[in-house]
ZADREN-628547 format. One record per residue: residue number from 1; residue in three letters; y, x, z of N, C-alpha, C in turn. Coordinates in pm, whole numbers, plus 50000, padded with zeros to 5 digits. Each point is the difference from the previous one (the first is absolute). Example, Ala and Ser with C-alpha at 12.3 -4.5 7.8 and 13.67 -1.06 7.14 Angstrom:
2
 seq type   n.v   n.u   n.w  ca.v  ca.u  ca.w   c.v   c.u   c.w
   1  ALA 49431 51319 50780 50119 49911 50000 50120 50090 50000
   2  SER 50105 49965 49928 50119 50082 50006 50109 49923 50073
END
This chain:
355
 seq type   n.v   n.u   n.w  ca.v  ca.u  ca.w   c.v   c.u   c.w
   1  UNK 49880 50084 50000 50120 49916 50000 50126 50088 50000
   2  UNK 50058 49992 49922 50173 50110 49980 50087 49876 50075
   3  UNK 50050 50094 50144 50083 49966 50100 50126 50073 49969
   4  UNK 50120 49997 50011 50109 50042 50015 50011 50053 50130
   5  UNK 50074 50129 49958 49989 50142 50133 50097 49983 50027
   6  UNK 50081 49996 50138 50121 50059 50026 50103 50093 49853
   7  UNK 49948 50083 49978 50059 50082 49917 50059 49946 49859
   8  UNK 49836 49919 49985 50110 49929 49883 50093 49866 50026
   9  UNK 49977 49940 50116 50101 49882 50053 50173 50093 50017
  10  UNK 49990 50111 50032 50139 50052 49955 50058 50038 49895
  11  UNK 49939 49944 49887 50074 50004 49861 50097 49873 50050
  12  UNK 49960 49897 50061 50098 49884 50011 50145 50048 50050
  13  UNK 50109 49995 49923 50050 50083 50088 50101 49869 50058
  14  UNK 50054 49877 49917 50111 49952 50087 49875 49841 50017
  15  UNK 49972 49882 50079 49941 49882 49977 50061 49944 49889
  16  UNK 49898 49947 49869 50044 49895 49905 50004 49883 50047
  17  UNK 50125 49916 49964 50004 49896 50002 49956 49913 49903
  18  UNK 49871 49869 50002 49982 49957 49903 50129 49871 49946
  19  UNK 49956 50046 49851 50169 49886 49920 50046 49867 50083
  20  UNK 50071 49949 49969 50021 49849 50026 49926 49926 49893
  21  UNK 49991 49889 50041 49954 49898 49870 50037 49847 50041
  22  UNK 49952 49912 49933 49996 49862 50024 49931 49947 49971
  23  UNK 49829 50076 49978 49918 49919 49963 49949 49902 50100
  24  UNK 49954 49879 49940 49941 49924 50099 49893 50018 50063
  25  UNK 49943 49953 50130 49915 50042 50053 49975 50132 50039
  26  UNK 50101 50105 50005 50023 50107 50047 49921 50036 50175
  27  UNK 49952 50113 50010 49978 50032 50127 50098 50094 50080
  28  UNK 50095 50010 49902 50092 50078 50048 50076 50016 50143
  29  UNK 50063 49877 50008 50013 50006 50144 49898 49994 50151
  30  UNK 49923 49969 49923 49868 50026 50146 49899 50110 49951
  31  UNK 50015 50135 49944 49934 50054 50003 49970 50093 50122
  32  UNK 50127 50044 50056 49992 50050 50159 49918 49919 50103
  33  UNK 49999 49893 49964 49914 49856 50130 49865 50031 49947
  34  UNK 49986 50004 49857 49850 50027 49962 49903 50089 50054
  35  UNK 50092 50116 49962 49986 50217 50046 50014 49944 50178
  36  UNK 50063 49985 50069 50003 49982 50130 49825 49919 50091
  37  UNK 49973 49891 49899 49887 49994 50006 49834 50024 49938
  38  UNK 50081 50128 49939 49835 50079 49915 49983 50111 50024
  39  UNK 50135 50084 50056 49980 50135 50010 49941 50076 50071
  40  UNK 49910 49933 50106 49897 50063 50110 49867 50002 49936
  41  UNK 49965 49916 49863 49902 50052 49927 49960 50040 49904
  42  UNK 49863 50075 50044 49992 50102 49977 50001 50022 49850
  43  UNK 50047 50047 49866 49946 49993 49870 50133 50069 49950
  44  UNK 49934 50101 49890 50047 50048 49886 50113 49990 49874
  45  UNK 49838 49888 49921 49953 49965 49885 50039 49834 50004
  46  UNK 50121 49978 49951 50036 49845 49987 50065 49958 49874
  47  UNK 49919 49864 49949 50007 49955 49864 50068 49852 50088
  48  UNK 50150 50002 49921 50100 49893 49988 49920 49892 49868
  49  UNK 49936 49886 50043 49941 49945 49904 50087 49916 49918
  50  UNK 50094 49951 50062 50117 49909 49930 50087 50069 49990
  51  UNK 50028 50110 49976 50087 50095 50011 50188 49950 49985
  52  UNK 50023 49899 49903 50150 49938 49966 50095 50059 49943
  53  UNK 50086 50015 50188 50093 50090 49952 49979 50154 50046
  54  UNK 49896 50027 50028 49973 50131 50083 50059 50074 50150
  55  UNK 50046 49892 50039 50087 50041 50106 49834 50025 50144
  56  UNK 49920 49969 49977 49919 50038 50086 49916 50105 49984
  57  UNK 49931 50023 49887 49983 50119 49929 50087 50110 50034
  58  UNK 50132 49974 49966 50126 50094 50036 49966 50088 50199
  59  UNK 50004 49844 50036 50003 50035 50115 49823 50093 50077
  60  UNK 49938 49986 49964 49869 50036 50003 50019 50199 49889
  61  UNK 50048 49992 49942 50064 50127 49956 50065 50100 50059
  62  UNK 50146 49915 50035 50090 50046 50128 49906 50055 50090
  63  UNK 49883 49957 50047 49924 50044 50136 49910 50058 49962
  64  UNK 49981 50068 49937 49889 50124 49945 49865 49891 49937
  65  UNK 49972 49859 49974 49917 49998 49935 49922 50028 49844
  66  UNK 49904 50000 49991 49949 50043 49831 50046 49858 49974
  67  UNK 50072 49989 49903 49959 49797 49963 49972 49979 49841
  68  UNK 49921 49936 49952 50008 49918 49957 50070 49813 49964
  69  UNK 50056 50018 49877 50101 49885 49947 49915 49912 49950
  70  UNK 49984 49863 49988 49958 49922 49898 50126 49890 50005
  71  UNK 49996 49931 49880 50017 49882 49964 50022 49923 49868
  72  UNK 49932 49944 49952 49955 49932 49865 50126 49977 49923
  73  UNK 50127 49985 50026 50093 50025 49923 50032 50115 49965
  74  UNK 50004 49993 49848 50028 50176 49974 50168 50070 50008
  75  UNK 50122 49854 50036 50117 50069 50031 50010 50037 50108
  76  UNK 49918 49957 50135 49977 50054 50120 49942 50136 49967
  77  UNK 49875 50004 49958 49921 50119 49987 50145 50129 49967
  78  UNK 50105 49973 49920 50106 50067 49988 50065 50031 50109
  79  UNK 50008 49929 50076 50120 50032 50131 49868 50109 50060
  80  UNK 49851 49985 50037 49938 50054 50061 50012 50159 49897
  81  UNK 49996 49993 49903 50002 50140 49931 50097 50101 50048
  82  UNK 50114 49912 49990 50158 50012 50070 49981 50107 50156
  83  UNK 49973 49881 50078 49999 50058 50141 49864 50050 50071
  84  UNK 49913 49923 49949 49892 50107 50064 49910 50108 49942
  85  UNK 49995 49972 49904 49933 50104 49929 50059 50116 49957
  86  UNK 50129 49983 49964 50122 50137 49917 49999 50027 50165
  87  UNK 49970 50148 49974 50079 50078 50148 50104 50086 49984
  88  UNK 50060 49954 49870 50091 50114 49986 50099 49980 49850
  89  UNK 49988 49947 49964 50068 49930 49852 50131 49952 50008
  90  UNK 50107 50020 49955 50134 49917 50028 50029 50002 49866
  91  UNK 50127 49914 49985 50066 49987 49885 50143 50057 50009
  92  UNK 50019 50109 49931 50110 50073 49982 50107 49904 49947
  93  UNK 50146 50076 49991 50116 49941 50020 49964 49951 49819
  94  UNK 49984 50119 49891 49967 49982 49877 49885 49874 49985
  95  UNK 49890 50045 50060 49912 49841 49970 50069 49842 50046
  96  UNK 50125 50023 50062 50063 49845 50048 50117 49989 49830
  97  UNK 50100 50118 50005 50025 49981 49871 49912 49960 49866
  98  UNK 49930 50062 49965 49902 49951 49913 49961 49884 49978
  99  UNK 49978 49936 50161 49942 49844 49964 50071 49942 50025
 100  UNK 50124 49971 50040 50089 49920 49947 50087 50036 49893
 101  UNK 49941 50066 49928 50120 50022 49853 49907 49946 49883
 102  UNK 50109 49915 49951 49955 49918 49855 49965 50157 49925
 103  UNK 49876 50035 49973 50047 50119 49861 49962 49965 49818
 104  UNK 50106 50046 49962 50004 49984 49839 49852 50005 49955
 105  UNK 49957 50101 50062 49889 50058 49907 49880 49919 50031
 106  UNK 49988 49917 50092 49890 49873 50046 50018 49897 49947
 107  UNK 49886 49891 49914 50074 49885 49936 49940 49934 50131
 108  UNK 50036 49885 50100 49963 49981 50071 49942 49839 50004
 109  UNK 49896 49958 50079 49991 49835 49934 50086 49958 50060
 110  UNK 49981 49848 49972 50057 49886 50106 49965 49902 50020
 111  UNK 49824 49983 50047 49927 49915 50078 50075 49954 50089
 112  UNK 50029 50055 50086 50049 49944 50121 50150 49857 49952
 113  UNK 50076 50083 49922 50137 49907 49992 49942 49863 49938
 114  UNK 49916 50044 49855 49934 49919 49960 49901 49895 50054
 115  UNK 49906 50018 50076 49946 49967 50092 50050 49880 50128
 116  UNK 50093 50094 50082 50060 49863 50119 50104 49995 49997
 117  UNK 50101 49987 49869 50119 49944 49991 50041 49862 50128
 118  UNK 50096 50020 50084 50007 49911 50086 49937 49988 50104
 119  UNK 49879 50057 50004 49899 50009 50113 50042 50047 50078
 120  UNK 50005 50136 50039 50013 50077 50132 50131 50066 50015
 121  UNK 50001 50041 49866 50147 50117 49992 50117 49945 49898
 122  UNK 50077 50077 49981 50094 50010 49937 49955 50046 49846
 123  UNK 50078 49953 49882 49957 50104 49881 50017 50109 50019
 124  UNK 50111 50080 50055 50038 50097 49998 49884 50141 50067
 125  UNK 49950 49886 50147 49903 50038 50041 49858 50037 49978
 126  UNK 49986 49893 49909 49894 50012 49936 49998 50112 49929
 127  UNK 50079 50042 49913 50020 50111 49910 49948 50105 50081
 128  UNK 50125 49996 50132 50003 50111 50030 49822 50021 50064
 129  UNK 49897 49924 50083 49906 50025 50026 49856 50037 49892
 130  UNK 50045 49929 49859 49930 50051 49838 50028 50162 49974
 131  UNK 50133 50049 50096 50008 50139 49941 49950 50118 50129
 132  UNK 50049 49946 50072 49934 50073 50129 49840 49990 50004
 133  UNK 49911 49877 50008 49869 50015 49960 49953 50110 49925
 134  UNK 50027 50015 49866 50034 50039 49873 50002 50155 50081
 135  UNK 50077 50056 50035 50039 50156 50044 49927 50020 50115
 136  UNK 49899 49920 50086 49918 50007 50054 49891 50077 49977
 137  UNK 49965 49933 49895 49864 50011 49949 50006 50175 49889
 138  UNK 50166 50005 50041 50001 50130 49901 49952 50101 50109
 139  UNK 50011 50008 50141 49977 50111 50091 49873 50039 49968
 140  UNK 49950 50123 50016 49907 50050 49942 49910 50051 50132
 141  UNK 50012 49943 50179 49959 50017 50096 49967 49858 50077
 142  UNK 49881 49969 50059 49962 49889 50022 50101 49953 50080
 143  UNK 50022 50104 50142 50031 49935 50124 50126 50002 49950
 144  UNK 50070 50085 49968 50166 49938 49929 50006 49890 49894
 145  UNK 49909 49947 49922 49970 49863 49981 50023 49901 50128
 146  UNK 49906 49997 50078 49975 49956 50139 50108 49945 50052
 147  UNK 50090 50110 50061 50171 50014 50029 50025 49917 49947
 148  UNK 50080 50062 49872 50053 49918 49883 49932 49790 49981
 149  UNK 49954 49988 50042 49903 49912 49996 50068 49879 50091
 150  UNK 49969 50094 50163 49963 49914 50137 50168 49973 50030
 151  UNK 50115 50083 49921 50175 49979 50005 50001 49905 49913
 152  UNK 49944 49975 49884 50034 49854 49897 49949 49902 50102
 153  UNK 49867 50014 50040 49971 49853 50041 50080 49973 50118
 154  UNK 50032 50126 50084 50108 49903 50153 50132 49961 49921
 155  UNK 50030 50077 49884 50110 49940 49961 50002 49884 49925
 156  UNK 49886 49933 49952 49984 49903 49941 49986 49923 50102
 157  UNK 49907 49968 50107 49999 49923 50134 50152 49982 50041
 158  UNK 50071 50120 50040 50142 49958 50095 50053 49923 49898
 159  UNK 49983 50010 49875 50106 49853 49918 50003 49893 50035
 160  UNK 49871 49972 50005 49912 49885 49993 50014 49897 50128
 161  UNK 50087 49874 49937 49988 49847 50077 49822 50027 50133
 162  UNK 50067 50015 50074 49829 50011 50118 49934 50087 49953
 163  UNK 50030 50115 49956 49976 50107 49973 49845 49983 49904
 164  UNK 49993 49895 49953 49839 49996 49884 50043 49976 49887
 165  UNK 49869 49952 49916 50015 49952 49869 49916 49879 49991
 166  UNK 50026 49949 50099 49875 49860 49991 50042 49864 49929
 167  UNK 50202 50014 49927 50047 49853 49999 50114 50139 49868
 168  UNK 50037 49859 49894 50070 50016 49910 50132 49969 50070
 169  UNK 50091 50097 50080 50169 49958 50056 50069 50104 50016
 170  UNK 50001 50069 49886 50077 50100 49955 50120 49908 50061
 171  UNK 50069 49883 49960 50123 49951 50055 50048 49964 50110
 172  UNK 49892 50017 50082 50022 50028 50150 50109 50129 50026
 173  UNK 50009 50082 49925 50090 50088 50048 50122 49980 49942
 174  UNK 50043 49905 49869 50080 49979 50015 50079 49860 50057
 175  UNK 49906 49940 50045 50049 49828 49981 50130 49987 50163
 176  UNK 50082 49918 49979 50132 50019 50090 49971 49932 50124
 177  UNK 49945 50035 50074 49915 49877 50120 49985 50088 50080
 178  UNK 50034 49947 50138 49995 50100 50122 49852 50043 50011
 179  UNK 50001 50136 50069 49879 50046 49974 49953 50013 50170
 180  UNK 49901 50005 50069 49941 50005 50101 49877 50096 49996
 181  UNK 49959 50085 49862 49907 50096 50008 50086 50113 49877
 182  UNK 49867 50071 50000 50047 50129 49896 50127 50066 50026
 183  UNK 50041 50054 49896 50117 50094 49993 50079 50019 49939
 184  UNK 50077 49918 49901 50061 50030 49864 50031 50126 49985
 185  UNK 50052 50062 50095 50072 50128 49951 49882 50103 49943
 186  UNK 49893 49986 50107 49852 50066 49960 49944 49945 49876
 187  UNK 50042 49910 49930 49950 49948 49876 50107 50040 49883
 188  UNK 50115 50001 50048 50079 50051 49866 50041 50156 50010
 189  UNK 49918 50093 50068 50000 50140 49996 49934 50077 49894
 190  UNK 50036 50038 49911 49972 50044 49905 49816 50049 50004
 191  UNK 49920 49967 49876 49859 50071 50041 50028 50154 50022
 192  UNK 50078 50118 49904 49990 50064 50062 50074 50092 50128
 193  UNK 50068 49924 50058 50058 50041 50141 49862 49971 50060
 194  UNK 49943 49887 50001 49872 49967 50113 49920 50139 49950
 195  UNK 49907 49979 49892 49929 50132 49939 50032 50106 50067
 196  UNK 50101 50056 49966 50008 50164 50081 50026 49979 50130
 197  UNK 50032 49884 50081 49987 50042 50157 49853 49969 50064
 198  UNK 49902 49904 49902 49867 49973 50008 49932 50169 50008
 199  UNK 50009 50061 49909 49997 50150 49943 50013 50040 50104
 200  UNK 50107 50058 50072 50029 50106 50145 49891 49934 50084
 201  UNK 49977 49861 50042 49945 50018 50059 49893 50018 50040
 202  UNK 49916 49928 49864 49805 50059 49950 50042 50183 49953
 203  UNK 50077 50039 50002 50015 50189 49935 49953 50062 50190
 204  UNK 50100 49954 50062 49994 49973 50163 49897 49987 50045
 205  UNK 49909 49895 50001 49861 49978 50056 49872 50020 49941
 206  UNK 50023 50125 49951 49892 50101 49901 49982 50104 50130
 207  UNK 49887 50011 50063 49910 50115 50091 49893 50042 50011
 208  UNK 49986 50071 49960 49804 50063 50041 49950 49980 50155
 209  UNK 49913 49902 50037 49942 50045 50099 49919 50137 50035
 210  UNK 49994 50081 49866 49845 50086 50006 49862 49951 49982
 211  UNK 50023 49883 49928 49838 49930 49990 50029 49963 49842
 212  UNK 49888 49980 49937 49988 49947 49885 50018 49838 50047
 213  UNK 50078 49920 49938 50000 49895 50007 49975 49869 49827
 214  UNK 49985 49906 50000 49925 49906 49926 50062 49946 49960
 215  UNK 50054 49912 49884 50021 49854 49948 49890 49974 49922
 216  UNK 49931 49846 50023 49883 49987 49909 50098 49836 49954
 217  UNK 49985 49961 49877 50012 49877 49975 49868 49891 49939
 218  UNK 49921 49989 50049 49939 49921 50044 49934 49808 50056
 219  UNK 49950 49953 49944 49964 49931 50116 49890 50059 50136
 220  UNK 50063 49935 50074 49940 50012 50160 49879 50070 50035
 221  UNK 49914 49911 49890 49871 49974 50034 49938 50122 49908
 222  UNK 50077 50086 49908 49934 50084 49949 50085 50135 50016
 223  UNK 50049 50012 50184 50016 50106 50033 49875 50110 50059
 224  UNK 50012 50097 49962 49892 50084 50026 50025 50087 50142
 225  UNK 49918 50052 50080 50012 50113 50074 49991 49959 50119
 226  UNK 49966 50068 50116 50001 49984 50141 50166 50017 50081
 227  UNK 50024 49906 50073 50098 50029 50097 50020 49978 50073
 228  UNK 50075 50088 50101 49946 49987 50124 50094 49830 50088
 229  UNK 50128 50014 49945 50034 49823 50018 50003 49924 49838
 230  UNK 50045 49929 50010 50038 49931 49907 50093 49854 50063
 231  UNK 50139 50007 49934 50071 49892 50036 50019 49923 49857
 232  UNK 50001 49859 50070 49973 49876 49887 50128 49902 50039
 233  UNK 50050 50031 49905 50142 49869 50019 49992 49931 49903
 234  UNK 49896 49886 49986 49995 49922 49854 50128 49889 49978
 235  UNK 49998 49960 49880 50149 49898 49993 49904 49909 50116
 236  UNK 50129 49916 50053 50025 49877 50077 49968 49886 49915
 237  UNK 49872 49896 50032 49994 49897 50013 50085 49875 50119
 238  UNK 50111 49947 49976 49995 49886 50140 49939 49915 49974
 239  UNK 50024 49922 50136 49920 49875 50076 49929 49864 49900
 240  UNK 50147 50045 49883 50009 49868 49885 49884 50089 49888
 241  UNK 49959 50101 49998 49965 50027 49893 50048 50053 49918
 242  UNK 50107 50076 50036 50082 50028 49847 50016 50128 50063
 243  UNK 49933 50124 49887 50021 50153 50008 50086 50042 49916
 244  UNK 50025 50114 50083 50112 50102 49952 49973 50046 49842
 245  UNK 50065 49989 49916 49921 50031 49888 50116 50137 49921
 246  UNK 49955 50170 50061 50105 50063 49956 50007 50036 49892
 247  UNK 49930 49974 49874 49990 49992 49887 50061 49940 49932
 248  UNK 50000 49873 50065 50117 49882 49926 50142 49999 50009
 249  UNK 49991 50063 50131 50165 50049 50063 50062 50129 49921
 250  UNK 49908 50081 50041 50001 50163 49888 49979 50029 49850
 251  UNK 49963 49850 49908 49924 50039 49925 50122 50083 49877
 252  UNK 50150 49988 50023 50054 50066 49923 50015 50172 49996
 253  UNK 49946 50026 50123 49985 50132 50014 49879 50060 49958
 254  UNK 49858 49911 50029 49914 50060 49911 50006 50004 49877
 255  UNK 50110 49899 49922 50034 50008 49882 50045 50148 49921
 256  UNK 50129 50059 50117 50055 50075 49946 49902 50129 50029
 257  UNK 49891 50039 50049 49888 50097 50009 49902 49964 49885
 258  UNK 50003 49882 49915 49917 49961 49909 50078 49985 49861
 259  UNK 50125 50077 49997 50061 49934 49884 49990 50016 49893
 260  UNK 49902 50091 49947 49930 49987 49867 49897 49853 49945
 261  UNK 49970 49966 50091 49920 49862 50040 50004 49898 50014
 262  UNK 50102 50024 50118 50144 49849 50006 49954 49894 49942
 263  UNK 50038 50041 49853 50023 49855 49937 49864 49921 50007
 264  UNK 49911 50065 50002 49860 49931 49982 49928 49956 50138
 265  UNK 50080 50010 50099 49940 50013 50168 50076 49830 49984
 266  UNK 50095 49965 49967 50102 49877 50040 49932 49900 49999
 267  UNK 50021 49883 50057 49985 49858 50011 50100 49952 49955
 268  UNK 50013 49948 49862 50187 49970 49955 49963 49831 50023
 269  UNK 49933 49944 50096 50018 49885 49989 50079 49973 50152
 270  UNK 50060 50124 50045 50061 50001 50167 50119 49974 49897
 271  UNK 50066 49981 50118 50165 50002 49958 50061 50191 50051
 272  UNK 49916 50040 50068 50080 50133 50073 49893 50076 49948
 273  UNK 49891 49997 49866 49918 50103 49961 49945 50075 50055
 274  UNK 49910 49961 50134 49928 50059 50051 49867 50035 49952
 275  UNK 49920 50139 50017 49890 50006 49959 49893 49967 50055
 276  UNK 49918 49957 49873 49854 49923 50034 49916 50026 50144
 277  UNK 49936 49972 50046 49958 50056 50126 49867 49962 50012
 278  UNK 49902 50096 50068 49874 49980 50046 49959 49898 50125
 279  UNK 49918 49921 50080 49961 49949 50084 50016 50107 50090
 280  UNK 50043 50001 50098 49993 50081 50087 49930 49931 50158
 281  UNK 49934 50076 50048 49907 49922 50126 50097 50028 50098
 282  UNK 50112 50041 50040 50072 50063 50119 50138 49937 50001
 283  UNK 50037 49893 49911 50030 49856 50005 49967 49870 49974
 284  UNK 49841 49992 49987 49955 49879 49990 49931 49925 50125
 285  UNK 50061 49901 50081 49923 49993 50120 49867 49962 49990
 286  UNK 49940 49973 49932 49888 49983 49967 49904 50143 49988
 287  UNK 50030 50144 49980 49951 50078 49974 50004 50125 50127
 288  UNK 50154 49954 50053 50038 50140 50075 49909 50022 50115
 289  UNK 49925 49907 50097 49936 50049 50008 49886 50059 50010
 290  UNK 49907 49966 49869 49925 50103 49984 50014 50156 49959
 291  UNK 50143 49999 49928 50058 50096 49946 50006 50055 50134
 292  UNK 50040 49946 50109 50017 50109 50132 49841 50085 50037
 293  UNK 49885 49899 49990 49926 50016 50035 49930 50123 49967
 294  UNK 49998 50017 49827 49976 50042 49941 50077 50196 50022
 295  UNK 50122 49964 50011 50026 50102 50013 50014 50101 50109
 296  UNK 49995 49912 50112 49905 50040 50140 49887 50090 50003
 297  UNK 49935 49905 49916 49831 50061 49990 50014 50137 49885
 298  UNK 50053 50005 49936 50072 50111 49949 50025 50119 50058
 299  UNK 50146 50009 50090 50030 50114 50083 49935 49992 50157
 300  UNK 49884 49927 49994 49972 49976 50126 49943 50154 50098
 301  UNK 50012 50123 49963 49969 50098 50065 50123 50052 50035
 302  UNK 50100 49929 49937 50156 50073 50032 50027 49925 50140
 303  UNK 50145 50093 50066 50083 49883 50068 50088 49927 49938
 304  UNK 49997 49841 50014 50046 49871 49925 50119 50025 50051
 305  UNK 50071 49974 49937 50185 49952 50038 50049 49904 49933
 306  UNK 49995 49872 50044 50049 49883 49892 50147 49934 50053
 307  UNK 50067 50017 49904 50142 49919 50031 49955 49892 49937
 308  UNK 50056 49876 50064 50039 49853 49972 50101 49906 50062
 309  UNK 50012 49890 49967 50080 49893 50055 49946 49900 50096
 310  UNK 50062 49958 50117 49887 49935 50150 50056 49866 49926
 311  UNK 49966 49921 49848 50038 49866 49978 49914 50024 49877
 312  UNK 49931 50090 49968 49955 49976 49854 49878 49956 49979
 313  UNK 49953 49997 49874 49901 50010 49944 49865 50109 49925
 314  UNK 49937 50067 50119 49924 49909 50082 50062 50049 50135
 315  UNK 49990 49934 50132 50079 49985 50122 49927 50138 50048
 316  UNK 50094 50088 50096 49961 50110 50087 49867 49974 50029
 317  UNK 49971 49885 50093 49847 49995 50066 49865 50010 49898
 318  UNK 50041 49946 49889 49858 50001 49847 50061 50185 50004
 319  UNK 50134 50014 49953 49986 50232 49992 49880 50027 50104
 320  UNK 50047 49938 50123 49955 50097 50100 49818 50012 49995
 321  UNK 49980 49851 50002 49818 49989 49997 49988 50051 49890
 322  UNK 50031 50033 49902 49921 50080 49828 50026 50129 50037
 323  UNK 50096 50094 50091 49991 50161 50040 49888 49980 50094
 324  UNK 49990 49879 50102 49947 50022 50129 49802 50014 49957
 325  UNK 50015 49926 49852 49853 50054 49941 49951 50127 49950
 326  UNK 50118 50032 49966 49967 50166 49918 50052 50112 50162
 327  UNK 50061 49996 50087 50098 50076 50097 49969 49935 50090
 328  UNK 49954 50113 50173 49967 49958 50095 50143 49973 50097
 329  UNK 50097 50077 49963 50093 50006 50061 50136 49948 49928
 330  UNK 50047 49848 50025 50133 49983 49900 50129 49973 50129
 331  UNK 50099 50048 49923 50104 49932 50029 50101 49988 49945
 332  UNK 50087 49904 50067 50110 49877 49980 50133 49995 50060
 333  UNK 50108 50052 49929 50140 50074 50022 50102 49902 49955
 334  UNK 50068 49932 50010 50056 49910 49963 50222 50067 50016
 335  UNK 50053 49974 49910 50141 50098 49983 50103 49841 50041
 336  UNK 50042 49949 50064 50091 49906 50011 50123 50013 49990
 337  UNK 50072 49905 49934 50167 50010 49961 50021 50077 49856
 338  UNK 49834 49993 49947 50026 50052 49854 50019 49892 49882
 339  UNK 50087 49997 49928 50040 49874 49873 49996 50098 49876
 340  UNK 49945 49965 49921 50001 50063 49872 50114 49908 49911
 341  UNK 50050 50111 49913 50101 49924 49902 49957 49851 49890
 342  UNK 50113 49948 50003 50026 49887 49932 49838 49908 50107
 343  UNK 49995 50002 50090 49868 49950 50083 50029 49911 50075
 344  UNK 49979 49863 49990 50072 49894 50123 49991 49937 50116
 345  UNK 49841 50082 49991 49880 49940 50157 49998 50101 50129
 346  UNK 49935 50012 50047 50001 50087 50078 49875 50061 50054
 347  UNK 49944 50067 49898 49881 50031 50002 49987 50169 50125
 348  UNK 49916 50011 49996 49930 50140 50070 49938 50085 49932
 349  UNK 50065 50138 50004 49917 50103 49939 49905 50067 50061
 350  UNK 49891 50004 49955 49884 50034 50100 49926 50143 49984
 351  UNK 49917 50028 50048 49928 50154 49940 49903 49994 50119
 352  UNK 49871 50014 49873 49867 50010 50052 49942 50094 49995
 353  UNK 49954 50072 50067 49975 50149 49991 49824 49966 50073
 354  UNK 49881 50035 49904 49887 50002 50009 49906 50122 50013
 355  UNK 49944 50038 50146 49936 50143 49943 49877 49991 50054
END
């Protein structure tokens, strides 16, 4: 097993801070509550199975673990290239010029303008994200792809009416009506002012632990290898049945990681051109949980770490009896006074830790 020595934990030389974001369902702010209750055990070797936005991965990094990334979206799998896997990659002052400069010598498309006229952005915007894509794909280094990548999509999110792409209201940002959410000013900031301060701060939260570290993109169930935990934050089912579906929310970002493809991924019978999508078992209440079950019996030699919601589907007590079959020892951590964004109930964040 390759442990990280003292010696090489002092290459770290100042703590990275991981980026800001606004993705939904973020663990961001309770990742210290998480680490506060995992860090007395004992393990290595930890595979982030829902990996997202990587902020736990991150944090499992930060603390000398080996980790492994998964998650079945391949614009996530980008942010993981980004921060956990590059130990050392930035994007120079020249690679930020570059990709935001229209150049002569590129004929560039314009899927995008063409594409969601009215939808999400601006024309202007649009352009401008057809040419930046475009000079992306010109970098000739993965993880500065990566970068370059994980700054479009927060800058495409901070535009964004509730920060998704789940509803055609591009005119939400402009329509004259008192507002009680969002930000206008954060919506009419140029893409690239957002871009290059997105930039400093994924250039910023680039560190080597001294371990080889992972992004796999993947489904779940056809991750390979032994580890010694494994944490599972699957989307949220609630009470009503209705799961988190970050595909549908995200699906313009897997767009722009697919944009040779694009056009042929679409459902043009949406009004907001979202792409086609697979059945997924980890929002169907009907499926999730066997899908838990299943994947229990899976990492069942690891230590379990499952985040969920104390209102969902399926309820804490069904989590607890399906570890309490595979794991002699579970328990049940519950975080109170936590509200997730745009969220109107008052649910409980929980963490089950099985060994």
């Amino acid at each position: 097993m390759n442990r990280a020595n003292p010696q090489q934990m002092t290459l770290i030389k100042e703590i990275p801070v991981f980026p800001s974001t606004r993705y939904q369902g973020s663990k961001l702010k309770i990742v210290d509550w998480i680490w506060e209750n995992i860090k007395d055990l004992k393990f290595h070797t930890a595979l982030d199975a829902f990996g997202g936005t990587g902020c736990v991965a991150y944090l499992f990094k930060q603390k000398g673990k080996q980790v492994t990334y998964n998650d079945i979206l391949k614009f996530n799998w980008f942010i993981a290239l980004a921060l956990i896997e590059n130990d050392s990659v930035t994007l120079t002052s020249n690679d930020i010029t570059f990709l935001v400069t229209n150049h002569k010598e590129i004929k560039y498309p314009s899927f995008v303008y063409d594409t969601f006229k009215d939808i999400y952005f601006t024309d202007e915007e649009n352009q401008w994200i057809d040419v930046v894509i475009t000079n992306i794909d010109q970098l000739d280094n993965l993880y500065k792809r990566a970068l370059a990548y994980y700054a479009l999509f927060q800058s495409c999110i901070i535009k964004r009416p509730f920060n998704l792409f789940h509803r055609k209201n591009l005119y939400l940002r402009f329509s004259d009506v008192e507002r009680n959410f969002g930000n206008k000013t954060t919506w009419d900031t140029p893409f690239s002012t957002h871009f290059r301060k997105f930039i400093g701060e994924v250039n910023q939260a680039v560190f080597s632990n001294g371990l080889q570290n992972k992004a796999v993109n993947l489904d779940v169930f056809d991750v390979e290898g032994n580890f010694d935990l494994v944490y599972i934050d699957t989307p949220y089912i609630s009470k009503k049945g209705v799961g988190v579906d970050y595909f549908s929310f995200y699906h313009f970002l897997e767009g722009l990681v697919r944009y040779s493809e694009w056009e042929k991924m679409i459902n043009y019978r949406t009004k907001h051109k979202k792409l086609r999508s697979d059945k997924n078992p980890w929002i169907d209440k009907n499926q999730i949980c066997s899908a838990f079950e299943r994947l229990i019996k899976k990492f069942a030699d690891s230590i379990l770490v499952i985040s969920y919601r104390s209102d969902g589907i399926p309820t804490i007590s069904e989590l607890v009896n399906l570890l309490k079959k595979y794991k002699s020892d579970v328990e049940e951590l519950t975080r109170k006074n936590y509200k997730y964004v745009l969220s109107n109930n008052d649910s409980e964040e929980v963490l089950l830790i099985g060994k």
